[in-house]
PAKERO-686421 format. One record per residue (C-alpha): x, y, z. Coordinates in pm, whole numbers, plus 50000, padded with zeros to 5 digits. Each point is the difference from the previous one (the first is absolute). Layout:
! PAKERO-686421
XYZ;...
***
This chain:
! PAKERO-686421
596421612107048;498744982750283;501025011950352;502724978950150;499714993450439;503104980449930;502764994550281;502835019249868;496895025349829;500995035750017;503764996550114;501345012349665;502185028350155;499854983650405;502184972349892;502265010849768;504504998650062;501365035450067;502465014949762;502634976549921;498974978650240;498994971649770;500984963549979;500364974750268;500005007150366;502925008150164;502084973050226;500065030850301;496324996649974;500094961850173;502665009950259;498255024950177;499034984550323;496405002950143;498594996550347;496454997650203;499175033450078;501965020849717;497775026749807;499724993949642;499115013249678;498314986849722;500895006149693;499404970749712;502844990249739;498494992649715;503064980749931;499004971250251;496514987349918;499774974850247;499225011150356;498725035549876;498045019950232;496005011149878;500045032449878;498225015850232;503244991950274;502075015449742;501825032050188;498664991050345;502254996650337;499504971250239;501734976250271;502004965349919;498724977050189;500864965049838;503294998349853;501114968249779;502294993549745;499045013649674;497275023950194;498355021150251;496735001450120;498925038650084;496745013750197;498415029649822;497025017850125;497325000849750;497005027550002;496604979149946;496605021250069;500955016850335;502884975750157;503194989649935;500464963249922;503614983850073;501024982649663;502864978149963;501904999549704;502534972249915;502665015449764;503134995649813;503265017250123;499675018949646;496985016650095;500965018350368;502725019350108;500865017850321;498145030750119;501535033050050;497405012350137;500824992050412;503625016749901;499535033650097;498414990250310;502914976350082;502645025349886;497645030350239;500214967850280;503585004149958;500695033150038;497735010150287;501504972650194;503575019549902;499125031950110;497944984450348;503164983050126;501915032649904;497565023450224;500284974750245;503585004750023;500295037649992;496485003250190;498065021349831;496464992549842;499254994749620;497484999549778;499554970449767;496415005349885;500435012449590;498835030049941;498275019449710;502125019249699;500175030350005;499145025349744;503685012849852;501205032550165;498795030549765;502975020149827;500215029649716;501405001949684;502385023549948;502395002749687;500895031549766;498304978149705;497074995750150;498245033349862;495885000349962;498834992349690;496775012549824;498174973749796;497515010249729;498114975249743;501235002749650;497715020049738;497914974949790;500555004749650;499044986649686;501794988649722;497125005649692;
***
């Protein structure tokens, strides 16, 4: 067979529905509201043809910056040779979604601020830096079943 360079070539498993998740779009996808500067991911429905992202943006995070009706335009930072170019994708609302990936920052945000107005009050200093986990504490095993137990290979033998 001849090699295909084709578009959609090689996207056999990229672009396929999830697990039940087959059939027409969902109406929640359209009201989800999008604006310049929200982090987005990528991720094609193979659903939607039109407005379908190259496969190479498939699974990549970038930044709204163009928002109209029926799409978004997103900046994603493509590797070519030894820089990163700024592309600028115009896609379909079916194609992005939010990015989770700023949430534990926002929800760490959150909490540090918490516990800086609280030392504040009281007066005393905290630290907010996060720190390294540590190895679990080291314990011993100690039941009446627990009894050594000697373990020897089994004889071969030969049933001629």
């Amino acid at each position: 067979m001849p090699h295909s360079f084709g578009y959609r070539a090689r996207t056999r498993h990229m672009f396929k529905r999830g697990f039940k998740e087959h059939g027409p779009v969902k109406l929640s996808t359209f009201l989800i509201n999008y604006h310049v500067g929200d982090i987005v991911d990528i991720k094609a429905n193979a659903a939607q043809q039109k407005g379908m992202p190259h496969k190479y943006y498939h699974g990549r995070t970038g930044i709204v910056y163009n928002v109209t009706p029926s799409a978004v335009g997103v900046i994603v930072y493509k590797v070519v040779g030894n820089r990163y170019l700024e592309k600028r994708v115009n896609l379909r609302v079916e194609h992005v979604r939010h990015s989770k990936c700023r949430q534990e920052f926002l929800d760490r945000v959150k909490t540090n601020h918490e516990a800086h107005v609280k030392a504040k009050a009281t007066g005393e200093r905290v630290n907010l830096k996060r720190g390294h986990v540590l190895p679990r504490e080291a314990y011993t095993v100690t039941t009446t079943d627990n009894v050594p137990q000697t373990m020897v290979p089994v004889p071969y033998e030969t049933t001629i």
